[in-house]
Every structure is written in C-alpha cells, then in structure tokens.
N, C-alpha and C positions, 0 to 999 in steps of 0.2 A: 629416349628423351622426348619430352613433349614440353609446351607451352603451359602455364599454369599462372596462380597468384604470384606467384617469386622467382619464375624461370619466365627469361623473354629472347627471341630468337630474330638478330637481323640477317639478311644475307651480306649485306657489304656495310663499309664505313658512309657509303653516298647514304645508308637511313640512322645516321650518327645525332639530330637532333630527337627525332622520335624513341630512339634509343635512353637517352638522356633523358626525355621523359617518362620513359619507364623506371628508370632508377627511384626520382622522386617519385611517382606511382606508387612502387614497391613497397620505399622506407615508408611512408605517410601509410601503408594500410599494414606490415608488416615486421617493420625495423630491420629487412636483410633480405638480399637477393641473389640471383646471377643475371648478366647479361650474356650473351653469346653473338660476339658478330663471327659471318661465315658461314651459319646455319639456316637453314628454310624453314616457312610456318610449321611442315609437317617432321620438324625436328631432322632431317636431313643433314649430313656435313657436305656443305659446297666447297667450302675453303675461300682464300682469299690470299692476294698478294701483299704482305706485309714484311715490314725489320723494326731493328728495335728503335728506330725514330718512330714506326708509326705509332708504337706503343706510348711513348714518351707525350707524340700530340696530343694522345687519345688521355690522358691521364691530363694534359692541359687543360683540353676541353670541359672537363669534369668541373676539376677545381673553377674554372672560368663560369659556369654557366647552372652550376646546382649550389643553391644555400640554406641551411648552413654547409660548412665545406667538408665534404666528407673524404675518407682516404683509403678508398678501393684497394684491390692489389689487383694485378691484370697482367697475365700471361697468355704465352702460345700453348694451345694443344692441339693435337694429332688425333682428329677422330678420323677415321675409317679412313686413314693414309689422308686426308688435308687438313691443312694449316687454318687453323680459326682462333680468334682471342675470346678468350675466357676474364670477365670482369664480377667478380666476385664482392660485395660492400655490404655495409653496415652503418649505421647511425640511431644515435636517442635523440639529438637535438631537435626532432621535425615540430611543426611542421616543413616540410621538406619543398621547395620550389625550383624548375628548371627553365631555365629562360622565363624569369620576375615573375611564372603562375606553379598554383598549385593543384596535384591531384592527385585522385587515388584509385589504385587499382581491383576493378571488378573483375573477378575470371581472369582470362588473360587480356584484356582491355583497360587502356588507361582513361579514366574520365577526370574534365575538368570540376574543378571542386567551387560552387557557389560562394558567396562570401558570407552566408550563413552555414553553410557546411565545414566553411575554412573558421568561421568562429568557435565550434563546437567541437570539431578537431583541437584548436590551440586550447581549449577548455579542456578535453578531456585528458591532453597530454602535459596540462597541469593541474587535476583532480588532485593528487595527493597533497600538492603544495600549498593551495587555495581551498583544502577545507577546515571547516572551522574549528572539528571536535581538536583537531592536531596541533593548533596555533597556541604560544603562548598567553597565559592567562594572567601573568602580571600579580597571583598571588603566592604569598609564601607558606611555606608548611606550618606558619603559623597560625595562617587562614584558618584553616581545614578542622573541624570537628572529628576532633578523638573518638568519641562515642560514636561518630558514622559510621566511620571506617573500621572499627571495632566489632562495629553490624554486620557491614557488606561481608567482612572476611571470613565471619560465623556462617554469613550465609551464603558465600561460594565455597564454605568448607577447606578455605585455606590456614597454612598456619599462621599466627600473629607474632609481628614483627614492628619494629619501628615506624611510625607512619612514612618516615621519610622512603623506607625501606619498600614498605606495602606500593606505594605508587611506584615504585620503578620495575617492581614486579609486575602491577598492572599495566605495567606500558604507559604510565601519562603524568611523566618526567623526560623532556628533552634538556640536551647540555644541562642539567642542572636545575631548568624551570619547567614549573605546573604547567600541565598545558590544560585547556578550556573543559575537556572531559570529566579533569578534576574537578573542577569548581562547580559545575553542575550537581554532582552527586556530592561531596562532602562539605564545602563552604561552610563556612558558619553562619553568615551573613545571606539569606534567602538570596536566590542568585535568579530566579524568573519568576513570573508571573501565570497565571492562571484566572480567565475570564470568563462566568457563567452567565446562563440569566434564562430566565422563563419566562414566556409570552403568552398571551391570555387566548390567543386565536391561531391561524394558521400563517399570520405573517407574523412581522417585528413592529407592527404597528404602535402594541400594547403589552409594557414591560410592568409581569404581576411582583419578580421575583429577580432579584441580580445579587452576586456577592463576588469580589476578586479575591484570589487565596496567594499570596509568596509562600514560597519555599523550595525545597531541592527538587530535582526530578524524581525519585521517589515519593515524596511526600506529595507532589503535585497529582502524581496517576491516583494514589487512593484518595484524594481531594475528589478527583474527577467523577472515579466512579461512584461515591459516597454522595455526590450533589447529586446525579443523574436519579439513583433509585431512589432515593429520595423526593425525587419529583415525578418519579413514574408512577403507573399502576402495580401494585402486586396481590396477583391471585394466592392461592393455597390447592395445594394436593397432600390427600394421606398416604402416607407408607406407614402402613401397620397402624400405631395408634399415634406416627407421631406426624405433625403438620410440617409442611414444609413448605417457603415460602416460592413463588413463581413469576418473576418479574415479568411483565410484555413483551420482554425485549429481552433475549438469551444474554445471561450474563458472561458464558465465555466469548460471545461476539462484542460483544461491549467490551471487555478489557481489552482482548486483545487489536481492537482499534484506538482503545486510549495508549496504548504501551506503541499502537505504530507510530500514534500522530507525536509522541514527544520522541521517540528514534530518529523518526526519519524524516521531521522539521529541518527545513533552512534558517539557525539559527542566526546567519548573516540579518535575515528580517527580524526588523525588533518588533513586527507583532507579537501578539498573545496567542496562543493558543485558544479556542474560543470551543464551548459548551453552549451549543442554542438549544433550548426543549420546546417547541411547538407546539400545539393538541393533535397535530395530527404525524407528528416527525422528533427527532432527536436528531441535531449534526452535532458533530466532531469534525473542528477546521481546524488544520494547520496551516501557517506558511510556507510553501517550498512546493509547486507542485511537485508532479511524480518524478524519480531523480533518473538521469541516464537518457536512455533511446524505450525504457519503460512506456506503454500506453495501456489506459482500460483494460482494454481487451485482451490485453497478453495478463492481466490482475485476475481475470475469467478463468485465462485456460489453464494455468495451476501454480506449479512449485516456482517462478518466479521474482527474484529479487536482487538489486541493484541497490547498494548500502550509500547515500549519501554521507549515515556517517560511522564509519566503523567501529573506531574507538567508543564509543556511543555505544552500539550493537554489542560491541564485544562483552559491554559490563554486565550491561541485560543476561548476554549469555549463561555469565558465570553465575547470576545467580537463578537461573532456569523463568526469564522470564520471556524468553525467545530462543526460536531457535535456529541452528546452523542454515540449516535448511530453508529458511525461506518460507516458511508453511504457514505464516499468519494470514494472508487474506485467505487462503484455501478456507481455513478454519473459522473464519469469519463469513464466508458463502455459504462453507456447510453449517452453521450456526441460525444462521439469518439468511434464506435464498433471496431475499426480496431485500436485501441491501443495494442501497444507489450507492456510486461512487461518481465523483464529479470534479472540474477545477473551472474556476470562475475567478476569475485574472491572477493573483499569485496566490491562492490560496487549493488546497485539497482538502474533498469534503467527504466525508462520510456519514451516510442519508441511513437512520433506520425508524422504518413505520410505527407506528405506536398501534394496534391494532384497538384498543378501547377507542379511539375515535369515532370507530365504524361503528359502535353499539351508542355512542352518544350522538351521532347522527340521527340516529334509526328515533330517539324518543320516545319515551313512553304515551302522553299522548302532547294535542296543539294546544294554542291558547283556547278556545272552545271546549275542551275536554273531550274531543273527539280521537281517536285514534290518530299516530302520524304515520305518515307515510314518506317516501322520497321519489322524487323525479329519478328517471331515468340517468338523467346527467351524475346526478349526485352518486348516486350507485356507482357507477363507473370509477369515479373518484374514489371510494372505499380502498384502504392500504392492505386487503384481505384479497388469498387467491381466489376464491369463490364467493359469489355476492350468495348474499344469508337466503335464505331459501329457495335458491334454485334445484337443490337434489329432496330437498323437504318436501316441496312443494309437490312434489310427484306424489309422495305418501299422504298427505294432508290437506291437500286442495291449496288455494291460490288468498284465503280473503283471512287469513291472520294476519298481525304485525308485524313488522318486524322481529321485534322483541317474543312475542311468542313464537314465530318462528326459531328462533337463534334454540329458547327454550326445548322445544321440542324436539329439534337436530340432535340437542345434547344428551335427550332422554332415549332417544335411538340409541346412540353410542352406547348410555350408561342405565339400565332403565332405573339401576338404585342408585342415582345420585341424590344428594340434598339438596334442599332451597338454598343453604348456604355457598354450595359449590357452585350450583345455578349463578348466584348472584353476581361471585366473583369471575365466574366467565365469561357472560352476557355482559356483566359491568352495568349494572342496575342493583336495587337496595333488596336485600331476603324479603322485605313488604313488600315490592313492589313483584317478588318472581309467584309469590302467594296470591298474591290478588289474576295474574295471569293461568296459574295453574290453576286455581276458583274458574275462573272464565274459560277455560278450556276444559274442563270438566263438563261444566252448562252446556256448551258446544256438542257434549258429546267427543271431544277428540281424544280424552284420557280419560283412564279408569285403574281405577286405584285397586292393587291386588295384593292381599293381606291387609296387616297391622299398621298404623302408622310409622312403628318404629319394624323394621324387618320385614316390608312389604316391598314394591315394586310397582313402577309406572309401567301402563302397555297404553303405545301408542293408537289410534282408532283412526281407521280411512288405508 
C-alpha cells in the first residue's frame, strides 16, 4: 500500500484534522477515497490504541467539520497483526470544505484552493446544469418547422417519425419541454443573428460593405460562408479542360471555423456572431472564449476538445458536420498553417491572412509612373511565408518589381503557365502581367520558346 491521489496515510488520531483535510482534498479532485489512521508515510501498519467509541468520535468529527456532510463507513482492520481504522467515503455534492476551507488534492498532497480556483470548481461541478444548449426553451412543437426537421432526419439518415417523436430521439425534449438546441436548428421563427461587414483598409475605420442575416444555425453557417467568398479573392486552376475555382483562403479551413464559431459560442452572450473581412485578414468572432481549462496552445498540439455545448455538437455530428473526435482546429492548421487564433475580452477570434494583400502592396507602379517598391518594414508585414523574391532573386538579379518578381517565381515553377493564370496569382490584371512579360523580355530575362500557343517561358540569369 502506498500514498496516492485517493489513498492517505496518518500514524495516529493526534493528525485527525490534516486527516479531514484529506477527505475534502480527495472528494473535490476525485469524488471517493480512503483514509487510513495507524499507518506510516511509507505505507507501514503501526497500529494504534482504539474501541468502538473511538470510532464513533471519529465519525463525529466528520460530520462536525467537512460540508457538505458526507457518510463515511469506518472500521477496524488487522494489517500485519495491528489494529488501524480504515475510513472509506464518497460524495457528489462538493465542492467539499473541511474546517470552513476548500482543497484539492495534488499526488498525495493537499492544496489549499484560491477563490478563483474554488469558483471554477463550483462551475465545473455545475457544467451540466448551467449550460444553455440543455435549458428549456419555452417553445412548443408547434414552434418548430416541419420541413426542417424533415431535412435534418434525411440527412442524419434517420427514419421519420413524428416531430414530437424526432426530438426525444434526438435528446432535446426534457419532462415534456424543447430545450434550447431545438429551437436553434428548427424554430420557425429565425432564432439568432448573423453580423458581417467589410472594410475598406486594414482596420474598422471604413465600413465599404455590411449586411445582418436571421435565421437557424444551419442557415446561418452557409450565410457565412457565401458572404465571405463572396468578398474574397478567387483564382482558377485547370484539371484537364475544366477550371476550377481557388479561393485565397482554403475553403475546408473556413468552414470548418464557421461550424466551430456557431458550436462552441457562449450562447448565454447575446452577441452576434461576427464576419470582419479586412484587405489584409478575414476574422471569425464568437462570444465565449475557449471553454474548459482549454488554451492556444494545447488548440496547436492537436486532437483536443472540450464541448461547451454538446447537445449542439451532437446534432453537427449526426449530420457529418463535425466530428467525435475533436479534429476541427487540427484541420483548420493543416488547411491554413498561418491561422491566428486569439481572445480579446469575451470574444474568440479566428485570424486568416488574405494573401492578395501582399501583391496589392507590392503595385504595379507610384503616382509618378515610376516603378513601386516597399520599405523594408512593410515587407515584413506581408501575410506570405516568404517575402516575394527572396529565392528569385538568386536566379534573376535584385532590380525587378515586385510584381515581376512574383511573375517570374511562377514561371520557375510552371514555365507553360498563361497570362491568365499569371494574373489570378500575382492578383494584377492579364494587361498588366503582358506589359511585364514585354518588359522582361527587353530585359533580356525571358525568352520565349516555341509558338505562342504550345510554347514555353525559360527563365534568363
């Protein structure tokens, strides 16, 4: 026998209040323990002089001095021929206090608990009770769109049953009433809000573009994502003969952070959900930051997750828009490596770069009609892992543009790309990648090899 989280070891009844402290220790990290007086740190039986008053005190004591009250059982046992009492308990009510403080037990050490640690204990040990997907919602199944639920069951591949019927299958019918999960997804009556807007610069100075959408949490996420690419960049690539569009910004990382921010919002805050598009960023803000003992950095190191609200989650599940496992921010890292994630008072953000920024930066030329260039500082600033001609620049020399740098980086990669494709990459007009391929020709730094149609660019330097 050794010392542990739930096994504690006195030698006599004189360490009967540190004892007691271990109790509450125990329940507050574990909900059940043993105590052992008679026994030595190194788990030794020393024994001890006791009858059945002592036992009787000992069980006063309890009652007297740990709240809530819990109801031990506590006997003699005979380890290696001596007498020791064995205190055996359990409890749900905690959190747990013994003489008027509370604590909790680390290894085999009891520590006293802060009164921001004692608050987030009595929070956590009423998580289930005080979340909101769980709470009644006050409407009736008369509320609730037929046609929704009609949807949902099509597309959790359930069979169709009465609506009344459908919710209590999906769990979100308590005693008899809708709870809040319902009404989110079927309502009839648009049940939240959705808040966009696009800005002309890199702050919120200058608002080009705003619109607020009601409707269900489904209808809200394709709102979301339909405003977003809508006001992004989108390139094109071919596969075979057919185009296929390329937004700036991977689309499985963008959903999958629209479907977190409306999951795993604190719908207790009656903010909005909120859609910023920047020139040089895109957030995704919910209310609620990260739920749990959750931080950044455990969001970094992978499969982690903590459901603020499950019933929520669970619906997502069944129709395959998350999953068990926890794998959305993974999926959103390996999507988008260069995603921020941030909280800035109750809100959680999710930060992803717009890469055309960095080619509107760059300019085609100044107001002079000179060539532009950028300061050092600004470069830095660029939301791209590699500032544009740093690896060019080794093959091509140092005194192109920007812009025809980017250009030329690309014809490395690709030497039969189009003006077209050029365009949409760089993020400049097919006139304007022509007039640089023209001037880089002049240069000498391209030379055109064949036809125009079925020929190929060779880079020169």
């Amino acid at each position: 026998m050794q010392e542990n989280e739930t096994v504690e070891f006195k030698k006599s009844l004189s360490q009967l209040k540190a004892g007691l402290v271990s109790i509450a220790a125990i329940l507050n990290k574990h909900g059940a323990g043993t105590l052992w007086f008679g026994m030595s740190n190194d788990g030794k039986a020393v024994g001890l002089e006791a009858n059945e008053k002592t036992l009787r005190d000992l069980s006063q004591s309890i009652a007297a001095h740990i709240e809530p009250r819990i109801f031990p059982h506590v006997s003699f046992e005979t380890i290696d021929k001596a007498t020791c009492i064995k205190v055996a308990f359990n409890g749900k009510d905690g959190p747990y206090f013994a003489y008027g403080r509370a604590y909790m037990r680390v290894a085999d050490e009891d520590r006293q608990l802060s009164s921001k640690e004692l608050e987030n204990l009595i929070l956590a040990r009423n998580r289930d009770a005080l979340r909101w997907d769980n709470q009644v919602s006050g409407l009736g199944i008369e509320d609730l769109d037929e046609g929704k639920i009609k949807s949902f069951v099509e597309r959790a591949g359930l069979a169709w049953d009465t609506p009344a019927n459908v919710m209590g299958k999906l769990g979100l019918i308590s005693e008899g009433r809708l709870l809040n999960a319902a009404r989110l997804f079927f309502s009839k009556t648009p049940p939240m809000q959705l808040r966009c807007a696009v800005f002309a610069t890199t702050d919120s100075a200058t608002i080009i573009d705003r619109h607020d959408f009601d409707g269900d949490i489904l209808e809200l996420i394709e709102e979301t994502q339909k405003y977003i690419l809508k006001n992004i960049h989108i390139g094109m690539r071919l596969e075979g003969l057919y185009r296929v569009d390329v937004p700036e910004i991977s689309i499985d990382a963008l959903r999958e952070a629209i479907i977190n921010a409306f999951c795993h919002r604190d719908y207790y805050d009656p903010d909005f959900i909120q859609v910023a598009i920047f020139k040089n960023r895109v957030e995704i803000r919910n209310p609620g930051k990260l739920y749990g003992s959750i931080t950044i950095d455990d969001l970094r190191k992978g499969n982690i997750s903590q459901r603020r609200n499950p019933l929520i989650a669970d619906l997502f599940r069944r129709i395959e828009m998350v999953e068990a496992w926890g794998r959305g921010m993974a999926l959103i890292i390996k999507n988008a490596p260069d995603v921020v994630f941030r909280e800035i008072g109750s809100l959680f953000i999710v930060s992803f770069n717009r890469p055309s920024f960095s080619t509107e930066l760059m300019g085609e030329e100044d107001h002079q009609g000179k060539p532009a260039a950028l300061d050092r500082t600004t470069q830095e600033k660029l939301p791209i892992g590699e500032k544009v001609g740093e690896k060019v620049g080794e093959r091509v020399g140092e005194k192109l543009t920007l812009n025809q740098e980017a250009i030329v980086r690309e014809i490395i990669k690709d030497p039969r790309i189009s003006a077209r494709a050029l365009a949409a990459i760089v993020g400049i007009s097919s006139r304007k990648v022509e007039e640089n391929i023209k001037k880089l020709k002049e240069q000498g730094r391209l030379i055109r090899i064949g036809p125009a149609k079925g020929g190929h660019w060779k880079v020169v330097g």
